[in-house]
N, C-alpha and C positions, 0 to 999 in steps of 0.2 A: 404732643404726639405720644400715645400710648404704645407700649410692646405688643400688641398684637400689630396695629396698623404698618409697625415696620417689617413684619413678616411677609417674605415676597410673596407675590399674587398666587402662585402656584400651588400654596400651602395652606391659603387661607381655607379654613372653613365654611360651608354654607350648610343653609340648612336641609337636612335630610343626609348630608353626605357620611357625617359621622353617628351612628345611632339606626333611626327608624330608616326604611326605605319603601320606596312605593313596591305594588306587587310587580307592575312590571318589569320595574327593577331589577327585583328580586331573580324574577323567572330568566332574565339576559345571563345573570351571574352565575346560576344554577348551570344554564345551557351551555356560559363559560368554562364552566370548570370541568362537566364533562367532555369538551371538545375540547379543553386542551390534556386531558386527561389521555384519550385517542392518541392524541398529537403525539404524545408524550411516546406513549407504550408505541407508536407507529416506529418512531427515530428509533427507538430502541430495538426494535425489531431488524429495522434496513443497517443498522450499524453492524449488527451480526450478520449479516447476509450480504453486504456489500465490499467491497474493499477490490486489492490484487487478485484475489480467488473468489469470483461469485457461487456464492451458496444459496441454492434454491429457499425459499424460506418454509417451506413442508419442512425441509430436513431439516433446519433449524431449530424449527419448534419440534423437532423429533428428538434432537440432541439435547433442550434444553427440559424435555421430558423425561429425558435418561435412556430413550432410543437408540436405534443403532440408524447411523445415515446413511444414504447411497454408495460415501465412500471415506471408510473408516477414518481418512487424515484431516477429514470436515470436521471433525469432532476436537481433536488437537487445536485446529485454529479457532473454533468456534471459544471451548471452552478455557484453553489456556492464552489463549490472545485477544480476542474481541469481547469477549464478555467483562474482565476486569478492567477494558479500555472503554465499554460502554459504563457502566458501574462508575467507573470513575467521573467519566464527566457530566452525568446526571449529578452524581451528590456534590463535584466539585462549582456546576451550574449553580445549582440551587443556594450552596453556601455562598458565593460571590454575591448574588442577586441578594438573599437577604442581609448579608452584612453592608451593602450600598443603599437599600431599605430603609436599615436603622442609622446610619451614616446622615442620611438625606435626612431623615425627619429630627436628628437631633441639633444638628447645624445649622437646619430649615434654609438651607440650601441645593438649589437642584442639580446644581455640576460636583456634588461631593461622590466621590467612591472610595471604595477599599484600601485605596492609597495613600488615604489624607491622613492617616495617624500614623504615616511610616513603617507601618509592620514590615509591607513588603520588601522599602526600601533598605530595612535589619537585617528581612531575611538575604534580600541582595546580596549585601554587604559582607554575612556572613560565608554565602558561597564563595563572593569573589575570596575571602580571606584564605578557605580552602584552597580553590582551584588556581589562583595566580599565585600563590605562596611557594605551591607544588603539596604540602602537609602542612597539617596543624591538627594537633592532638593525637596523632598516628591515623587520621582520616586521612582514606585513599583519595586519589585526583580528580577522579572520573568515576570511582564508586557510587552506583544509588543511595546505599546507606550513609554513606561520607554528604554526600549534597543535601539529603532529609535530615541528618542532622545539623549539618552546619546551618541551614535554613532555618529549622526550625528553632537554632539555639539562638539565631542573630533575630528573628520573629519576635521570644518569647523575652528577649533582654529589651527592646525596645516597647514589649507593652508593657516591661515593668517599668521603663523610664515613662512613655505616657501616663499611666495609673499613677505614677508620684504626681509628677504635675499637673493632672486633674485638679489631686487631693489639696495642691498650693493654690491653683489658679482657679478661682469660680465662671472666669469668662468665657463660655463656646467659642468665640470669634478668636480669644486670644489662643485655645487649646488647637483651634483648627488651623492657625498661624503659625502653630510650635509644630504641629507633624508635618506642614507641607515643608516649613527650613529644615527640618530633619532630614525630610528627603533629598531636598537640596544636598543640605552636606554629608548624606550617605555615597549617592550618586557621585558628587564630586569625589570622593576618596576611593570608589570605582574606578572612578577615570585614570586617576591616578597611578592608581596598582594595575591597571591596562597599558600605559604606560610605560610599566618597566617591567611586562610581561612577557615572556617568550610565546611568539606565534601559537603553538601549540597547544598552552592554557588560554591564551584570549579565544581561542575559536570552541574552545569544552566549556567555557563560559559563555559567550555568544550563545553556543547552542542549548544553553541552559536557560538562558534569557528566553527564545524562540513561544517558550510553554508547547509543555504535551501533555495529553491522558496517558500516552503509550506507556511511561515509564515503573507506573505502579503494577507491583505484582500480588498475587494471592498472597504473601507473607506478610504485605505491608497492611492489607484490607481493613485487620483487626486493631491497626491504630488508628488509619484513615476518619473510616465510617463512624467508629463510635465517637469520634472527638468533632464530628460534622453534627452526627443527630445532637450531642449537648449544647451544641451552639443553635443549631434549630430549632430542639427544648424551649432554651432559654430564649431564645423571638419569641417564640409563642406565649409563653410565658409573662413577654413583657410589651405584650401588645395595647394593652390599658395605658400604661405611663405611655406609651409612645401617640396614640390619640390626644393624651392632655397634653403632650409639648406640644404638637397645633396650633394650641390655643393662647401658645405663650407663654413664658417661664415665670412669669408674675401670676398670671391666671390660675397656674398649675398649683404653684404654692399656694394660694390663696386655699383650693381642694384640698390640702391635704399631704400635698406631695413632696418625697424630698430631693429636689433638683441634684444637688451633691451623689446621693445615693443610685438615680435613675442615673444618672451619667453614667459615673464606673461601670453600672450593671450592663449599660449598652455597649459601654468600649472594652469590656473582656470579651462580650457575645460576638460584638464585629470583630474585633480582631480576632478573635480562635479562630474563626470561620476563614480571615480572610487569611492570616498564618500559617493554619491547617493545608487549605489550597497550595498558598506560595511554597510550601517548604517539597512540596511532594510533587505537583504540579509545575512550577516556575511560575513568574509572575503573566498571568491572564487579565488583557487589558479589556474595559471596556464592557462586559456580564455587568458587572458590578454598580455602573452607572447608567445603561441604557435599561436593564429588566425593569427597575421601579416607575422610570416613567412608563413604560410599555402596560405596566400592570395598573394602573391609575387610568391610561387612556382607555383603553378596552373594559375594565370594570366601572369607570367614574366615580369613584369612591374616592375617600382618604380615611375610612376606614382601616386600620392595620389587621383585624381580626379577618377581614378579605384579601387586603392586600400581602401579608405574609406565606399563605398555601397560594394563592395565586403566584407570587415571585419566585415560590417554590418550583412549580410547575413551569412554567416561563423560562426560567434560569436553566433549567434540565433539556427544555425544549433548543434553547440556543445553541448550549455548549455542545447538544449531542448533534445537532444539525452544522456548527462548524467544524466540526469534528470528521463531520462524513465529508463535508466539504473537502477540507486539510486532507483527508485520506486518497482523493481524485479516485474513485472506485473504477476497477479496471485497470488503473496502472500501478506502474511501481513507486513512483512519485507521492511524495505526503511534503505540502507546503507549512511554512510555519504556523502555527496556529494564532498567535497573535496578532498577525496580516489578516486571518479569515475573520478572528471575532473584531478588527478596527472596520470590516469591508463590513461586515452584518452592522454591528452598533451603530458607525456614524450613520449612516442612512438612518435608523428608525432614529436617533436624536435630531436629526434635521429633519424627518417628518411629523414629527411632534410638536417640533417648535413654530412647523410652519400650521400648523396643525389648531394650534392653541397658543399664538402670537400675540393676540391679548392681554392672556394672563400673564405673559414676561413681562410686558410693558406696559 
């Protein structure tokens, strides 16, 4: 049995799918990408316009001309409130979808997401050390800045413990077995400090678990965004090596390629992205593992040079539509957001699968 033939059916290659494509092909993906492009800028527009206070969407687009609106305090929630809370879950979309993207084609596994190398589980880990402890490092309890840093410091220690263990371990199967026990025993040591946590910090933690866009403000933007587009960069960038793992990591080598090298390069890209998220956002289930099938079914490719601007798009399209979901526009109520994006995701993963039943089995 060769290493392609044990690549599950979902991954495998045919022909025309990576490379040449028919015109009319062509022309479906073209018409794709403009309607989801629409899509796109539509959510983002109703994001601004929708919520506890309905804003006509003239004056929206009047405020975000530098207009003056109907009525001056449109402008305060438009541009101090909903604008960084749509911004945020576009770019926070797009970086989950594509780090589950590259997650999925390097494991050549369909159920892999954002999760599987532990970042999130670090970053977890790292909050809870904050918020049940009461301090740590003179980080506040319930501070924004206290949680994006402890997030991000328990993130960025965990993709250095995976990057070593790459470097020791040549086997994917065995690399993707060390970040799910990771999580394991991140989560259990959670529990634990849950445990013997006063009511007060478990429920600042709960609610930190929830995931929101709401929480980033204009001060944070300039760390956000630019640490999202180099993780985006670097997809794009590494859409070539990601086509040849496809085809099998013997194949690949055989091309030219250096499997050692294309690893790392994929699991700093997925992890910043999905780190970047977790540390700012909370942990967001489910973007990360439903977009790449969604972007595969609707284009029929496995193409990455399609399917990375496409997950891009998709992923912006999701996160800004549970988003408006979460917010129940009209009232005062905003549900947790990782209940709206498990009620979006699983449905399109169970229609997918029922969809393309075949290729699992």
């Amino acid at each position: 049995m060769t290493e392609t033939s044990m690549v599950p059916p979902f991954y495998r290659t045919q022909p025309g799918q990576v490379g040449k494509t028919s015109r009319t092909l062509q022309f479906r993906q073209y018409g794709g990408f403009l309607g989801l492009s629409l899509l796109a800028l539509g959510l983002f527009l109703a994001s601004l316009a929708l919520g506890s206070v309905a804003i006509p969407l003239p004056d929206v687009v009047q405020i975000l001309l530098g207009g003056t609106p109907s009525k001056p305090a449109w402008q305060d929630i438009v541009l101090q409130f909903r604008l960084p809370r749509a911004i945020t879950a576009a770019a926070a979309g797009a970086a989950l979808a594509i780090s589950g993207l590259q997650l999925q084609a390097l494991f050549r596994n369909p159920l892999v997401g954002p999760s599987v190398l532990g970042v999130n589980a670090g970053a977890s880990l790292g909050v809870a050390l904050v918020v049940l402890t009461g301090n740590l490092a003179g980080l506040s309890l319930v501070a924004p800045v206290g949680l994006v840093a402890a997030a991000s410091t328990g993130a960025g220690a965990t993709l250095g413990l995976v990057l070593l263990v790459a470097h020791r371990v040549r086997n994917s199967l065995a690399l993707l077995i060390f970040g799910i026990m990771f999580g394991y025993t991140a989560t259990a040591l959670v529990t634990i400090l849950l445990h013997f946590s006063q009511l007060e910090q478990t429920l600042a933690y709960l609610s930190w678990t929830f995931g929101s866009f709401a929480g980033v403000t204009w001060n944070q933007m300039p760390v956000l965004l630019p640490l999202i587009m180099l993780g985006l960069v670097m997809a794009l960038l590494g859409c070539k090596p990601l086509n040849l793992l496809l085809l099998g990591e013997e194949q690949a080598k055989s091309l030219g390629m250096s499997i050692g090298l294309v690893r790392g390069y994929l699991i700093i890209s997925s992890a910043l992205l999905a780190g970047v998220v977790t540390a700012f956002c909370g942990p967001i289930a489910f973007l990360g593992v439903a977009v790449p099938h969604l972007g595969r079914s609707l284009f029929r490719t496995l193409d990455h040079r399609l399917l990375v601007p496409a997950s891009v798009l998709l992923g912006a399209i999701l996160a800004l539509g549970a988003d408006l979901i979460a917010q129940l526009p009209g009232s005062q109520a905003v549900l947790p957001l990782n209940a709206v994006t498990a009620l979006i995701g699983a449905p399109i993963l169970i229609w997918l699968m029922l969809k393309r039943v075949r290729l699992f089995f």
